[in-house]
C-alpha positions as CSV (number, residue, x, y, z in Angstrom):
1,X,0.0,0.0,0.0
2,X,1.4,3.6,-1.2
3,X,1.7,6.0,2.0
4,X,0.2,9.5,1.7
5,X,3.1,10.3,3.6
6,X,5.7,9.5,1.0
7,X,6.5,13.0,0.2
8,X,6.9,14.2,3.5
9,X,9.2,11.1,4.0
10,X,11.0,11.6,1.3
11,X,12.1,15.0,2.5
12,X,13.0,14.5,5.4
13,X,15.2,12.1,3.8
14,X,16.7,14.0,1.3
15,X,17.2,17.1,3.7
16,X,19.5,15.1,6.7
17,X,21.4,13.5,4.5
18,X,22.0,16.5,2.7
19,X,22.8,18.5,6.4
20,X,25.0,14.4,7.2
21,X,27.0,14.6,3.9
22,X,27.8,18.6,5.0
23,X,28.3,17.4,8.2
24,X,30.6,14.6,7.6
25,X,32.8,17.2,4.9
26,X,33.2,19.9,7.6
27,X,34.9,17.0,9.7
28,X,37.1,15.7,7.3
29,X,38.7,20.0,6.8
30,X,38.7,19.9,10.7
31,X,40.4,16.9,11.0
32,X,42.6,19.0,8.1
33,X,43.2,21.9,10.7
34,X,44.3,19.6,13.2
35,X,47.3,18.4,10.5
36,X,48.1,21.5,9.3
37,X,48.5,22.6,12.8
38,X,50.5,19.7,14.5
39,X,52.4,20.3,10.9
40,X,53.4,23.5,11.9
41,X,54.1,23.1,15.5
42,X,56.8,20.1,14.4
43,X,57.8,22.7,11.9
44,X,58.5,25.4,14.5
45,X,60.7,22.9,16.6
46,X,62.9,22.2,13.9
47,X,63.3,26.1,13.2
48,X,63.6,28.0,16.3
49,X,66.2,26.2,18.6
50,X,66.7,28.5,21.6
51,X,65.5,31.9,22.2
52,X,66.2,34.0,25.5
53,X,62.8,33.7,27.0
54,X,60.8,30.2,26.5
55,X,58.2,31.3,23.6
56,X,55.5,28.1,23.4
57,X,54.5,26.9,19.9
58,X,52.1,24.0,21.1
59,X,49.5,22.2,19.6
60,X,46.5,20.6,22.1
61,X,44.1,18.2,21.0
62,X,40.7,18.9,23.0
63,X,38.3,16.0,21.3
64,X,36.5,15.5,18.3
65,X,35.6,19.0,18.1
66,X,38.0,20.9,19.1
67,X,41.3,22.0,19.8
68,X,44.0,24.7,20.4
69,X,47.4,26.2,19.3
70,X,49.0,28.3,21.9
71,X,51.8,30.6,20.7
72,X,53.8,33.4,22.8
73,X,50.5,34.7,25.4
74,X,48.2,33.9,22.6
75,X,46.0,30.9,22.0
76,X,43.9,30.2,19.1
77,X,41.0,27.6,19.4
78,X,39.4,26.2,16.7
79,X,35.9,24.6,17.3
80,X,33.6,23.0,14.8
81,X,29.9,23.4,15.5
82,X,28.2,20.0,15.2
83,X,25.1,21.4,13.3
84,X,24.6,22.6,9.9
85,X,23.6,26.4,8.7
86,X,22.0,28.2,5.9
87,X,23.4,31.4,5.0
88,X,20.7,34.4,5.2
89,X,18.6,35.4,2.0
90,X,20.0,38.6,2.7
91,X,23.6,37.1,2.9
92,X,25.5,38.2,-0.2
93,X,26.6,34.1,-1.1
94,X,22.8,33.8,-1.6
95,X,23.0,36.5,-4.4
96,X,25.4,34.1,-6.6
97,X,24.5,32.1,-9.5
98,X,26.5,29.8,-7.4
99,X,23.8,29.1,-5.2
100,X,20.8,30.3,-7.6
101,X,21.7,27.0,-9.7
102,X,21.4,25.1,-6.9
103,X,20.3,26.0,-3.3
104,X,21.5,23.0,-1.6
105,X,25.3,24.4,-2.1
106,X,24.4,27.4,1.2
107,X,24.1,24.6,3.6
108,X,27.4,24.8,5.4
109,X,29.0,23.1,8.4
110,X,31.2,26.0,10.6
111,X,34.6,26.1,11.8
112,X,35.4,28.9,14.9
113,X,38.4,30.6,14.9
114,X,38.7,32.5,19.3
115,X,41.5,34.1,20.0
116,X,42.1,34.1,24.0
117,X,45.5,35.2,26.4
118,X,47.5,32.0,27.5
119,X,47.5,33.8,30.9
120,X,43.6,33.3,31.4
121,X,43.6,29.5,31.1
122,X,47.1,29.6,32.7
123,X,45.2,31.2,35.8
124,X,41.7,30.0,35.8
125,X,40.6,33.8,35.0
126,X,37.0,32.6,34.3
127,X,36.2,36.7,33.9
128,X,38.2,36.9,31.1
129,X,36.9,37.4,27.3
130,X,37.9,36.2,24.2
131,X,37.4,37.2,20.5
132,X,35.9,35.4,17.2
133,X,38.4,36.2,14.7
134,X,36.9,34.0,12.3
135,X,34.7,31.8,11.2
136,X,34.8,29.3,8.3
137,X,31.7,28.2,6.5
138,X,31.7,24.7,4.3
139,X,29.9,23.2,2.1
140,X,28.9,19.7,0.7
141,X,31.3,20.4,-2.5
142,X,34.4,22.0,-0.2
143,X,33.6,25.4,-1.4
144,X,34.2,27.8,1.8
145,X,33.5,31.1,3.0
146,X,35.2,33.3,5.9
147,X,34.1,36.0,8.1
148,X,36.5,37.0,10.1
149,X,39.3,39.9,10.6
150,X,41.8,41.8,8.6
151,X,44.1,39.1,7.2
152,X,42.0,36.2,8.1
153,X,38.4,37.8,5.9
154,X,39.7,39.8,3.8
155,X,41.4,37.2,1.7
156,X,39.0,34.3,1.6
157,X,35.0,35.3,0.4
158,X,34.9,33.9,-2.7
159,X,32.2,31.2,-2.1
160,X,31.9,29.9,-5.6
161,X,35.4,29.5,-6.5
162,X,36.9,29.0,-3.2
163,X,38.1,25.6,-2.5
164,X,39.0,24.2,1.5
165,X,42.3,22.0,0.4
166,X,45.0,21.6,2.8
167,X,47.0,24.4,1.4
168,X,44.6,26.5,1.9
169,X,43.7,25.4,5.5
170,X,47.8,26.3,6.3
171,X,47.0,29.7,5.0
172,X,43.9,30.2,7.0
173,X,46.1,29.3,10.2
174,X,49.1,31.3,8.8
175,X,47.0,34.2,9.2
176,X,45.0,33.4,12.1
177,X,48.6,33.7,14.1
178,X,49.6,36.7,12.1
179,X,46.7,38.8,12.6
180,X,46.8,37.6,16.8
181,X,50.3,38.4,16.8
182,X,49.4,42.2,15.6
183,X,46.2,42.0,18.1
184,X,47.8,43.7,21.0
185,X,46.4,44.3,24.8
186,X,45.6,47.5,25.1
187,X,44.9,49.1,28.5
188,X,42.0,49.3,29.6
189,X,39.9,52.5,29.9
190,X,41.2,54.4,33.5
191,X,36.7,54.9,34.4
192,X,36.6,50.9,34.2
193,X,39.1,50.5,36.5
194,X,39.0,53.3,39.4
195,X,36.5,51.6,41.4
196,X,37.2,48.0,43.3
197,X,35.1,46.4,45.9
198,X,36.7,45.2,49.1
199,X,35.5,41.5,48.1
200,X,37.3,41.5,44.9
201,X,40.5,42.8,46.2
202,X,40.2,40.1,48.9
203,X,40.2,37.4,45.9
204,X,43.0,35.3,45.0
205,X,44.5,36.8,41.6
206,X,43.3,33.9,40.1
207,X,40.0,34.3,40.3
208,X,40.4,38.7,40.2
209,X,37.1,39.9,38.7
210,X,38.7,42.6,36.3
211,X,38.5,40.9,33.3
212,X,41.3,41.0,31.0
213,X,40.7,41.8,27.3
214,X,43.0,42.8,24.7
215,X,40.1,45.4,23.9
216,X,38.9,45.7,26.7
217,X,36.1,48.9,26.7
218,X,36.1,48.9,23.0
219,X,33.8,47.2,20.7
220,X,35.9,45.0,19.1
221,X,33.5,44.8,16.1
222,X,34.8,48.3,15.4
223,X,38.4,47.7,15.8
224,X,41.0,49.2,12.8
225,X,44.1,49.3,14.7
């Protein structure tokens, strides 16, 4: 006997395995990151011998998911979001023939790029923030698009050309750690800091509530420096 609810079966069908198969892609370039960044750290070993002061160049694998390079007082983690997202109709990808031929290609799987000081991990400084400097959308054919800051998005949003190989994942890291290394801590605005309760002074430094922000009192959205 036919069911009358064929159709609806059928789409849910053809839409999860369409969000698995982006799903599964956006693994196999994070599994790429993870390479290209263990790559690098062995790379760095062999290149910088000694230095005055111990600079780390280490690479930490935090699961399936996720991990981190920590570099100088910087760390970079990348984290891949286990669901898959369309772009916007107002999103300028959605505005290419690209995606006008077929509409399936704007379903993309997202890798995070947050930029946070070593120090705050170093000493538990739960108060502290850190920054999206990028973000990496994929797609079922390997075609990518970044948002992100200065070198990281300005070099990489062309959707329907663009394609996620493992070159271009080294570049993508390659300027991750070159626009973090030019992402300096500024101080802090003198009116956020002037006032400090007794309970806060009393607290071990570790756990200090004056968050530490390399732009801190500025909307980093705005930043140009």
């Amino acid at each position: 006997m036919h069911s009358s609810n064929k159709p609806l079966f059928d789409a849910v069908v053809a839409k999860s395995s369409l969000k698995q198969e982006v799903y599964a892609n956006t693994l196999v370039a994070f599994n790429e990151f993870k390479k290209q960044t263990v790559s690098l750290t062995e790379d760095y070993s062999k290149t910088i011998k000694q230095t005055k002061w111990p600079i780390p160049f280490e690479y930490k694998d935090r699961g399936t998911f996720e991990f981190e390079l920590k570099f100088g007082s910087d760390i970079l983690i990348f984290f891949m979001h286990t669901n898959v997202f369309e772009f916007s109709r107002d999103h300028e990808v959605m505005k290419t023939s690209y995606i006008k031929k077929d509409k399936e290609r704007s379903y993309c799987g997202i890798i995070h790029i947050f930029n946070f000081l070593a120090d705050s991990f170093r000493y538990n400084r739960s108060n502290d923030i850190g920054y999206l400097i990028g973000r990496i959308f994929v797609n079922r054919e390997s075609h990518y698009f970044i948002e992100g800051k200065r070198e990281i998005g300005l070099l990489y949003n062309n959707f329907p050309t663009s394609i996620l190989d493992h070159q271009t994942i080294k570049t993508i890291i390659s300027s991750a750690i070159e626009y973090t290394i030019n992402f300096d801590l500024l101080t802090p605005p003198y009116d956020n800091m002037k006032e400090v309760t007794v309970m806060e002074m009393q607290t071990t430094l570790d756990n200090l509530q004056m968050r530490t922000g390399k732009r801190l009192g500025f909307r980093f959205q705005e930043d140009t420096i």
